[in-house]
C-alpha positions in Angstrom: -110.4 -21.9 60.9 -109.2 -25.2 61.0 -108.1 -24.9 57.1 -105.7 -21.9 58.6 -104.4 -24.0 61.5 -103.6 -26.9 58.9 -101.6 -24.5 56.9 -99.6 -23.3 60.1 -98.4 -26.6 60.9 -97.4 -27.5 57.7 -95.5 -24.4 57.3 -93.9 -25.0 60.5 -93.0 -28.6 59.5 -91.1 -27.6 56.2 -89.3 -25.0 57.8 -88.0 -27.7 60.0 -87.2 -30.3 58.0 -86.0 -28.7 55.0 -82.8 -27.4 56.2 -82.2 -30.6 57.9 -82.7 -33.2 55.0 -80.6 -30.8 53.0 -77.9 -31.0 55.2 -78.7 -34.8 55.5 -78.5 -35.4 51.9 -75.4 -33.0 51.2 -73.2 -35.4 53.6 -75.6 -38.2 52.5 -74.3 -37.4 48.9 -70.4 -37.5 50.3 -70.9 -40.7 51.5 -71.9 -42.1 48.7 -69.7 -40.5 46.4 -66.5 -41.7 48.8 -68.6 -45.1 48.4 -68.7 -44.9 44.8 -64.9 -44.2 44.3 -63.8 -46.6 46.2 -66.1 -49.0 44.5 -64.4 -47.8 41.6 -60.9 -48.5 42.8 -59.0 -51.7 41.6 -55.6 -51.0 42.8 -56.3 -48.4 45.5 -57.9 -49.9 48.9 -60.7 -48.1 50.5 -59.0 -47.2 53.7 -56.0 -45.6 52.0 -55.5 -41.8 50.8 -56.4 -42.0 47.0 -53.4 -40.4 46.3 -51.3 -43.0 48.0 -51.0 -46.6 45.1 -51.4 -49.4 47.6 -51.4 -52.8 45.8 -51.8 -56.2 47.8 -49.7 -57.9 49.8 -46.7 -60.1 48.1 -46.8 -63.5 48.4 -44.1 -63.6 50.8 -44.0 -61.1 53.4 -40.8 -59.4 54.8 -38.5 -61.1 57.8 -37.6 -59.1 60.9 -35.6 -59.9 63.2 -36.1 -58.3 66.8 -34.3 -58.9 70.4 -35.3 -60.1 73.6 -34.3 -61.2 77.2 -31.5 -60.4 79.1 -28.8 -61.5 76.7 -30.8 -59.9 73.7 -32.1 -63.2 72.1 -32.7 -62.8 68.5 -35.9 -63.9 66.8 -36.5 -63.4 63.2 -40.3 -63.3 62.4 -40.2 -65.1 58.7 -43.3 -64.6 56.4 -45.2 -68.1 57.7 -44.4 -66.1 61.1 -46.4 -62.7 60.3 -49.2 -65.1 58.7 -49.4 -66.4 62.5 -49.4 -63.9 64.5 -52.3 -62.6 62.1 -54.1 -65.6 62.3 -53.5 -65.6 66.1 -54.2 -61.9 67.0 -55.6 -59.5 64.3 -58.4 -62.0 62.8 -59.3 -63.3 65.7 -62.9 -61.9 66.6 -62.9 -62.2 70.1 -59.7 -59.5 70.1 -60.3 -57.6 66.8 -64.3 -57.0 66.3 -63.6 -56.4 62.3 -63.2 -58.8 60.2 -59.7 -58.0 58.2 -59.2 -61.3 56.5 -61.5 -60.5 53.9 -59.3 -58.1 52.7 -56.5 -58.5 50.3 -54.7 -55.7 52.2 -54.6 -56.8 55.7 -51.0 -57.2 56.1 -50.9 -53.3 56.6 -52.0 -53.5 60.2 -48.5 -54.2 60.3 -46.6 -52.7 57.2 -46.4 -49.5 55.6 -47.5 -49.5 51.9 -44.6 -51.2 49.8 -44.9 -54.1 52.9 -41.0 -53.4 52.8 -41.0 -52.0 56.5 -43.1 -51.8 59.6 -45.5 -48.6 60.2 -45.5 -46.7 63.1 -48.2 -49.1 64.7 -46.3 -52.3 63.7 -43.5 -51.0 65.1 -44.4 -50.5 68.2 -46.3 -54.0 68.4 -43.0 -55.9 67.6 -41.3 -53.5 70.6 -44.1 -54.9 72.7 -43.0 -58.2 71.5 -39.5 -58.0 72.2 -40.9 -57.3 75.9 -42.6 -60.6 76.1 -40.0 -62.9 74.5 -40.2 -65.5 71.5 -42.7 -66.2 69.1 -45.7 -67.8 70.9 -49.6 -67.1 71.4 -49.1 -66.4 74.7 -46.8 -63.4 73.9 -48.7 -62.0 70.4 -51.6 -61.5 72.1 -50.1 -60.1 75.3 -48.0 -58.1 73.3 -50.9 -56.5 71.7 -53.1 -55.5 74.5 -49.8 -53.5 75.8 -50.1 -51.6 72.7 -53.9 -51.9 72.0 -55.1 -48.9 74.1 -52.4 -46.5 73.3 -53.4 -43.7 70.9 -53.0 -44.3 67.2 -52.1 -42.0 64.4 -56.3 -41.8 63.3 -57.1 -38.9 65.6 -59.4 -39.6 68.7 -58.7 -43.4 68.6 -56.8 -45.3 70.2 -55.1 -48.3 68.0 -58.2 -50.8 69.1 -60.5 -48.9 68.1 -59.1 -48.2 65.0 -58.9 -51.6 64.3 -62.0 -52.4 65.5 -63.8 -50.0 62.7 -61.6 -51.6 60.3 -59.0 -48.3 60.0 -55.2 -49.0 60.0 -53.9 -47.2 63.0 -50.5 -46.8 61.5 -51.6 -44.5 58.8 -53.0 -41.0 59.7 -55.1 -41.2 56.4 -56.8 -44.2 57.1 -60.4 -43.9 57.6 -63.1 -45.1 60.4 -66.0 -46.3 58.5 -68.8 -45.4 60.6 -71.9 -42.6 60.3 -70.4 -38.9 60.4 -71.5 -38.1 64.3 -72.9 -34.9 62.5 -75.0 -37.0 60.0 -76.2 -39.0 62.9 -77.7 -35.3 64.7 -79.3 -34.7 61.5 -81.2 -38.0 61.3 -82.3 -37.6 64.9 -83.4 -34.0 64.3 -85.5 -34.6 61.1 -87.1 -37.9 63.1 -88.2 -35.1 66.2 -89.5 -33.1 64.0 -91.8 -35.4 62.4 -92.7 -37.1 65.7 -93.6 -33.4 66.9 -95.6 -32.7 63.5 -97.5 -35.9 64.1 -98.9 -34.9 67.7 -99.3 -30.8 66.2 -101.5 -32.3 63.9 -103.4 -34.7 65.7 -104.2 -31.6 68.2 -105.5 -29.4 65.7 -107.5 -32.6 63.9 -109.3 -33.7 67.4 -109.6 -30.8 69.6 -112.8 -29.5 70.5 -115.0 -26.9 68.7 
């Protein structure tokens, strides 16, 4: 008797657990092969659409020249400028949780992929920045929380939370890097399932005759 109620449990534990490590490993297996190409990829960054050639940023970075104030002050934001306001605002931890200055592509928080123009998201930060006034800490940083809870082009984030999961919120095609919410279900279902199948079985092992 106890040999048949073995076999039930068992049974019972496969039929859960199958389907769900299968569907587990299936997105487990796109993971790794998204991993793998991008591992693969010298020219091509891994937040970019593979189809898109994004090399890193020149040596020198574009000028642009925004307005401010009253009597529309100009104030050109030269390459050692950018290379500021990045050092100031976007790798700073305390504002931006990821860390962006390990990557040779940082600069396109800011530009779009030839770092000839702004994307939409840098545009709008040097708007917000024309707001404030001139070049200062003061004003990058203020000028960023203006824009940093406004949606961003990566659905269902806004452009700090992008940034914070190391996704460029001016490109649509960038890419969150964090565990598929569906993936996540799947873990937490096959982990139920065995704590269940634990306790089945000790029941059946210990109960009385």
């Amino acid at each position: 008797m106890k040999f048949i109620h073995v076999s039930i449990v068992i049974f019972a534990l496969m039929v859960i657990i199958l389907p769900l490590s299968s569907m587990a490993g299936v997105s487990g297996n796109m993971q790794a092969h998204t991993d793998m190409t991008e591992a693969n990829s010298a020219v091509v960054s891994p937040y970019v659409n593979p189809l898109q050639n994004v090399t890193v940023a020149p040596s020198t970075l574009p000028s642009y020249t925004y307005y401010y104030g009253p009597a529309n002050t100009a104030c050109n934001i030269t390459s050692a400028d950018w290379t500021n306001i990045f050092a100031n605002v976007f790798n700073d931890r305390s504002i931006i949780s990821y860390n962006f200055s390990a990557n040779t592509t940082e600069f396109l928080i800011i530009f779009d992929i030839t770092y000839t123009g702004l994307n939409p998201f840098g545009l709008t930060y040097v708007q917000a920045l024309s707001q404030q006034g001139n070049l200062s800490v003061s004003h990058e940083r203020a000028a960023f929380w203006t824009v940093a809870n406004k949606t961003s082009l990566i659905k269902g984030y806004t452009n700090l939370e992008a940034l914070n999961h190391g996704a460029w919120p001016g490109f649509s095609w960038s890419r969150i890097r964090v565990l598929p919410i569906n993936l996540t279900y799947e873990y937490t279902g096959i982990m139920i399932a065995v704590v269940i199948s634990v306790f089945a079985l000790y029941f059946v092992f210990n109960r009385r005759k």
